[in-house]
N, C-alpha and C positions, 0 to 999 in steps of 0.2 A: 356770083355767089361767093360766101365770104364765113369763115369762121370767126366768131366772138365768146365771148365769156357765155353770151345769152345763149348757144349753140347755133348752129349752122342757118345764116341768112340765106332767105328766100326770094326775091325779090317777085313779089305777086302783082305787080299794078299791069294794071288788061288781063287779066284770071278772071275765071268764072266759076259761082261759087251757087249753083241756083240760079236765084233770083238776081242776084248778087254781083255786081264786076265792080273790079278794085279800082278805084281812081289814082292813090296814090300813098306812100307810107305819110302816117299820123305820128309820130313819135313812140314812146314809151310811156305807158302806162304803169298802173300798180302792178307790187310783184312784180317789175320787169318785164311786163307783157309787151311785146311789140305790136300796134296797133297800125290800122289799114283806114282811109276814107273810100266805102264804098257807094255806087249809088245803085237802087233797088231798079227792076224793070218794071216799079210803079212810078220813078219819078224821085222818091224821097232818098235822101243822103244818107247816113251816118259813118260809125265809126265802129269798127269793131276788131277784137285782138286774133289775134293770126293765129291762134289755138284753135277758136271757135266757127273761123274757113276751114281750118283742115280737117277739123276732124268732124263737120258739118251741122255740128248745134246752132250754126246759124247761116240760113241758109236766103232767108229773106228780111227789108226792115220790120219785120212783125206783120205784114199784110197778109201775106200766106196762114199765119197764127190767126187772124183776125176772121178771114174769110170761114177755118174749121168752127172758133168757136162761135160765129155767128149762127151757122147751120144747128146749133144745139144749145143759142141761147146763151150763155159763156158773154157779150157782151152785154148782157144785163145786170150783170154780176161786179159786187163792187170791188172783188179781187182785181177783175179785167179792168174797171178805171184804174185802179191804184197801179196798177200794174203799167198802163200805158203810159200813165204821167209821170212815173219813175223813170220808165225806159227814153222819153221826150228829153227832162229836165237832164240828163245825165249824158246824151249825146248827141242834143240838138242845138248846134251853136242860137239857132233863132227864137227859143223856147225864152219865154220872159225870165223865169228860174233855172237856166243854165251856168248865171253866172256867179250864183252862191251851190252849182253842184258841180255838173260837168269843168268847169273852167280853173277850180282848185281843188280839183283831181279824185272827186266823189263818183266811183262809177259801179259800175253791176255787174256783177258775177259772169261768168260765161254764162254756168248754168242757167239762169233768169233770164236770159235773155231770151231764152223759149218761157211762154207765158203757160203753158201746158207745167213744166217745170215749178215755177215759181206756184202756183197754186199747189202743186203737189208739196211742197214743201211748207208753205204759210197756212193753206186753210182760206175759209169764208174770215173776215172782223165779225165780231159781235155789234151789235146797235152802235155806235159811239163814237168806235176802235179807226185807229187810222193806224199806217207803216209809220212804225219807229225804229229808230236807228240807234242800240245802246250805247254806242261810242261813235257820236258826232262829227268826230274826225275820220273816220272810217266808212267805207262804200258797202250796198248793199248785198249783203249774202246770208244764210240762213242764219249762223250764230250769230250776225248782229242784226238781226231784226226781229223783231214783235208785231202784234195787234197790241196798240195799248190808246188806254183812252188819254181824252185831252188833260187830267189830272195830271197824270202818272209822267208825261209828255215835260209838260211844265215844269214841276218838281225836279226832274232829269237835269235839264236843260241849266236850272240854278245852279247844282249841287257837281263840281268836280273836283278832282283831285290829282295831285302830281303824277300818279300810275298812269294818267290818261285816259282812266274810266272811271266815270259817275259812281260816288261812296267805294272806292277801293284806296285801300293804304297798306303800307308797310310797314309792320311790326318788327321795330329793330330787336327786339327783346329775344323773337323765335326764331327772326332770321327768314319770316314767311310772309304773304300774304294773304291780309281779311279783309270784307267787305262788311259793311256796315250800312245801314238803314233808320231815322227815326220816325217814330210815328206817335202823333199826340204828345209829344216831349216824352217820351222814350228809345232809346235806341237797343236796337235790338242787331245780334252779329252772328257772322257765317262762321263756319270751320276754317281754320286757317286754311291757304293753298301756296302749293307750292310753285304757281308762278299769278301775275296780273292776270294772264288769259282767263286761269280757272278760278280767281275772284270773281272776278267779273259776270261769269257765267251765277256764279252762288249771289251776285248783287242780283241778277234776276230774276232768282228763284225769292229772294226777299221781298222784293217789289211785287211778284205776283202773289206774295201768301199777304201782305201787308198792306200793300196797296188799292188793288183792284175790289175788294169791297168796299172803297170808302167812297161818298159820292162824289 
């Protein structure tokens, strides 16, 4: 054991966490998370941040999670697909789309990684709706994710900006930042904010009064 910047190293690999034993440290992840490859006592692998052993919001690879909401029906629900094939693609080396998520550095919240969690926070999609990610560059957690349909998706994906989120710029004039949105060759704009973060949030609120009724 060892002190770092990160705080006091642990060294977990042969720990048991649940389901859960550590195979060996993963590196560092987002936020400086220090990450662990563990393998489940079903058989499957992954990875997960040494926050989320300790303090036991993850306690198995999702099978334990699979097994409750199976009993109540939970996998019929398209939260639970969306859900598992986030959880796949973001830290399963063998997953086909790992290597445009998990491999440069797109990953999931602690939180989320209990699927009980993540529906508490996202909800059912509507008809359409798939997991969006407002800032492309950035991993799955509540403030950057939506239900949004494949329009709204698309449009997104076009339209960036130097701030590093979709319709946010910098108004050298206030000193502040505003998000901005067009619709039909109009553009229409948020209250200035006084950093990207809370543009960004006000880009979404545009997108949803502006967008989501078009078809």
């Amino acid at each position: 054991m060892y002190t770092t910047s990160m705080g006091r190293f642990i060294d977990r690999t042969g720990m048991q966490y649940g389901r859960l034993r550590v195979l060996a440290e993963a590196g560092i992840g987002a936020h400086k998370k220090r990450l662990w490859k563990c393998r489940c006592a079903c058989g499957n692998e992954l990875v997960v941040p040494a926050g989320s052993l300790a303090t036991g919001n993850t306690r198995s690879c999702g099978c334990y999670h699979q097994e409750v909401i199976t009993k109540h029906g939970g996998w019929q629900k398209s939260s639970y697909n969306t859900w598992r094939a986030m959880i796949r693609r973001c830290t399963k080396p063998e997953d086909r789309d790992f290597s445009r998520y998990g491999a440069r550095g797109i990953t999931v919240c602690e939180e989320w990684l209990d699927y009980s969690r993540f529906v508490a926070d996202m909800g059912e999609p509507k008809s359409g709706e798939t997991l969006d990610r407002i800032d492309g560059d950035k991993g799955y957690f509540k403030e950057n994710c939506r239900w949004a349909s494949g329009h709204v998706q698309a449009v997104n994906r076009k339209y960036r900006s130097f701030s590093g989120y979709r319709g946010v710029v910098y108004h050298k004039n206030l000193g502040k930042w505003i998000a901005n949105i067009t619709v039909h060759g109009k553009r229409y704009y948020s209250k200035v904010c006084a950093t990207p973060e809370e543009a960004a949030i006000a880009r979404a609120h545009l997108e949803k009064v502006y967008w989501s009724p078009l078809p």
